[in-house]
N, C-alpha and C positions, 0 to 999 in steps of 0.2 A: 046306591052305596058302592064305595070301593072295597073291593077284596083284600085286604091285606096280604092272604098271600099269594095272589097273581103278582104284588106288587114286589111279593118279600122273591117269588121264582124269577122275576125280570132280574133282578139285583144278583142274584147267583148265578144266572145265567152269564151277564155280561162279566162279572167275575170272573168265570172259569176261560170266558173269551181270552179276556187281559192276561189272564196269566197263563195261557196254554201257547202263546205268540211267541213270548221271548222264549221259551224253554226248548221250540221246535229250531231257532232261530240258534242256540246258541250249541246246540246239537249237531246243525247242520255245520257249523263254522268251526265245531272240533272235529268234524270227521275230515272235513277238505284240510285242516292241519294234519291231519295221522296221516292221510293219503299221501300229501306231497310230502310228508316225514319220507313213509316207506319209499317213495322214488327216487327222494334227492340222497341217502345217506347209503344206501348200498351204492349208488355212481362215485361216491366221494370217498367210501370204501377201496373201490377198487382203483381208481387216480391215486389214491395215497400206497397204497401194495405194489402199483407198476413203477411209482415213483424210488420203492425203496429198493425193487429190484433192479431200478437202472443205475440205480446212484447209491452204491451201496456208500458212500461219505455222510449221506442225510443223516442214517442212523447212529454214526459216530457225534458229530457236532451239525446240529441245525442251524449254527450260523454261518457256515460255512458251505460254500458251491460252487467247485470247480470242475469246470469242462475241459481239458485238454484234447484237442484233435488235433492231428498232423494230417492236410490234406496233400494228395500228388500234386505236384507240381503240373501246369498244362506240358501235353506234350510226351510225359513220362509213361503212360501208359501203353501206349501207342510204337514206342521204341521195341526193337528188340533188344533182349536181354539174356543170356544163355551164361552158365558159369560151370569150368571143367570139362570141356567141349570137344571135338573132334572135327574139324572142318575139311574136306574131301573138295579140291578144285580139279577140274578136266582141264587139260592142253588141248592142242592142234592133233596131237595123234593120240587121241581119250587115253592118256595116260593119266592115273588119279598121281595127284598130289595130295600127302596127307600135314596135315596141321594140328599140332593142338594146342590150347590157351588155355590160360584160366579164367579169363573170361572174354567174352565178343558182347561188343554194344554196339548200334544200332547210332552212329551219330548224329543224325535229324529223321525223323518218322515218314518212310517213304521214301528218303535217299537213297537208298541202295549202296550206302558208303558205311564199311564196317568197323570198327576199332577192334585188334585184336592185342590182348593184354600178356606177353612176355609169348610171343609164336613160337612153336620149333616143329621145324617139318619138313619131311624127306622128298626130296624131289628125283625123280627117275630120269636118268642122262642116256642110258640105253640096257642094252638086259643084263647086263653088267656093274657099271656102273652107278650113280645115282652121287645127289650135293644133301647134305645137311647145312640149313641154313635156322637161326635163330636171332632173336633179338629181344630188348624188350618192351618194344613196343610196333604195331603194324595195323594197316590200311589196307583193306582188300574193298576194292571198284565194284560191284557186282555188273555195273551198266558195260564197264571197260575192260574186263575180263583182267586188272593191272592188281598187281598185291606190293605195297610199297612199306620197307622196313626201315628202322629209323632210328634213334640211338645207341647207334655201337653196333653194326651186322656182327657175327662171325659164321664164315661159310666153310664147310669141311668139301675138301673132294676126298670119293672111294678112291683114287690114287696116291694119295698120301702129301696133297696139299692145304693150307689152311690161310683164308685172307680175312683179313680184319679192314670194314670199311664204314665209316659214317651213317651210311645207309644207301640203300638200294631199291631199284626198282623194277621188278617181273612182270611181263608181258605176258601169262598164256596163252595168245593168239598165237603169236611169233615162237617162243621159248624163248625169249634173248631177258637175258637180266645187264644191269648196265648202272653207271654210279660216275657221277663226274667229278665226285670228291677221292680224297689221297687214299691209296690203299696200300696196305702193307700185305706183301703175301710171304709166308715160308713153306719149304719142302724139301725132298730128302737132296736134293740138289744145291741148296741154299736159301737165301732170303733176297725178296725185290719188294722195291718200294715203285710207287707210279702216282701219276696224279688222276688216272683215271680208268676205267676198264672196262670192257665188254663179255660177256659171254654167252655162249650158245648152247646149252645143254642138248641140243639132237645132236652135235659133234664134240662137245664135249672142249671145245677148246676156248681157251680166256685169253683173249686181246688183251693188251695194254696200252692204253694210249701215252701222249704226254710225255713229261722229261721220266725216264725209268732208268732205273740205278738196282743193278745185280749183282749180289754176293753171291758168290761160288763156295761152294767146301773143296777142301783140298782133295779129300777121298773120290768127290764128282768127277775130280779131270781125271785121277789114279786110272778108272774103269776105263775111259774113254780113248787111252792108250793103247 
C-alpha cells in the first residue's frame, strides 16, 4: 500500500524547494543593486560639487558653459621682463652708469638684446663732470657692451651744454658715444648745428663732424676781449 503521507511530505518538500529558489535569487540581485547604488552615487556626488566649484556658471544657467583661457604666448615666458627698474652698466674704468626705465624687455629669449622704455641716465665724464642723456626709447647689447638711443636723444653736459640728436650710439668698452645723423647743439656761448658728432666722455670733449654752422652770442666775444 501507498502511504499517503510520504506522498502528501514529497509534495511539500519539493514545494518549499520551488519556492525557496527565487526568493534567495531575487535577494541576491537587490543587494548587488544597493551595493553598486552605494559606490556609484557618492563618486557622482562628488563630480557634480567639483564641478560646481570650478564653474561656478553651472549653478546660474545649466545651459550655458564657458571656458575662457588666455594662454602665453610661446616664447613670453622665457623673456625677461622688469617694470620701474634701475639698470647699472660698468665702462673701461668700472665706472657705474646708472639708468632708469619704466620698463626693460628682453627682445628674443636668450638674446642678450634689451629694449629699455623711456631711459634716463647719468653717465660719469670725470670726477667732476658727468652727461645726462635720455630718450624715449633704448637698446642696450648685453653681448657688445653698446647701449643704442633712438627717437629724439637729449644729452645735457655738467658744463652748461645741451644737444639734441636722432639718436645715438654708446660704446662702454671705448666710452665714445657717436651719431651720424644732424645734431643741434646749444650753450652758453651760442648754438651749432652739425651733420654728425663724436664724443669721448674720459676727456669730455664732442667732435663735430660734417658741414657745422656756429651761432655766437654777442656777450661770448664781449668776454673774450
Amino acid at each position: 500500500m501507498v502511504d499517503i503521507k510520504e506522498i502528501d511530505s514529497l509534495f511539500d518538500e519539493e514545494s518549499r524547494k520551488q519556492n525557496k529558489t527565487p526568493v534567495r535569487n531575487d535577494i541576491s540581485e537587490h543587494t548587488k543593486r544597493v551595493r553598486l547604488a552605494k559606490l556609484i552615487l557618492p563618486s557622482f556626488a562628488a563630480v557634480l560639487v567639483a564641478l560646481l566649484l570650478i564653474f561656478p556658471s553651472l549653478q546660474n544657467n545649466g545651459k550655458e558653459f564657458l571656458l575662457d583661457v588666455t594662454l602665453p604666448k610661446k616664447g613670453e615666458l622665457e623673456k625677461l621682463h622688469v617694470e620701474q627698474t634701475v639698470l647699472n652698466i660698468t665702462d673701461k674704468k668700472n665706472r657705474v652708469n646708472n639708468f632708469t626705465a619704466d620698463n626693460i624687455d628682453e627682445t628674443e629669449p636668450g638674446s642678450k638684446l634689451i629694449k629699455l622704455k623711456n631711459p634716463d641716465g647719468v653717465m660719469p665724464s670725470s670726477d667732476l663732470d658727468w652727461f645726462n642723456v635720455k630718450s624715449p626709447t633704448g637698446y642696450y647689447n648685453q653681448k657688445t657692451n653698446v647701449l643704442t638711443l633712438t627717437d629724439n636723444v637729449e644729452i645735457y653736459y655738467s658744463q652748461g651744454m645741451s644737444v639734441n640728436v636722432p639718436d645715438v650710439t654708446y660704446d662702454f668698452t671705448t666710452n665714445i658715444a657717436k651719431s651720424d645723423k644732424p645734431v643741434k647743439a646749444q650753450g652758453e656761448a651760442g648754438d651749432l648745428t652739425s651733420e654728425a658728432f663724436e664724443m669721448n666722455t674720459d676727456t669730455g670733449v664732442i667732435t663735430f663732424k660734417g658741414k657745422t654752422f656756429i651761432k655766437l652770442r654777442e656777450d661770448s666775444l664781449k668776454g673774450m676781449n
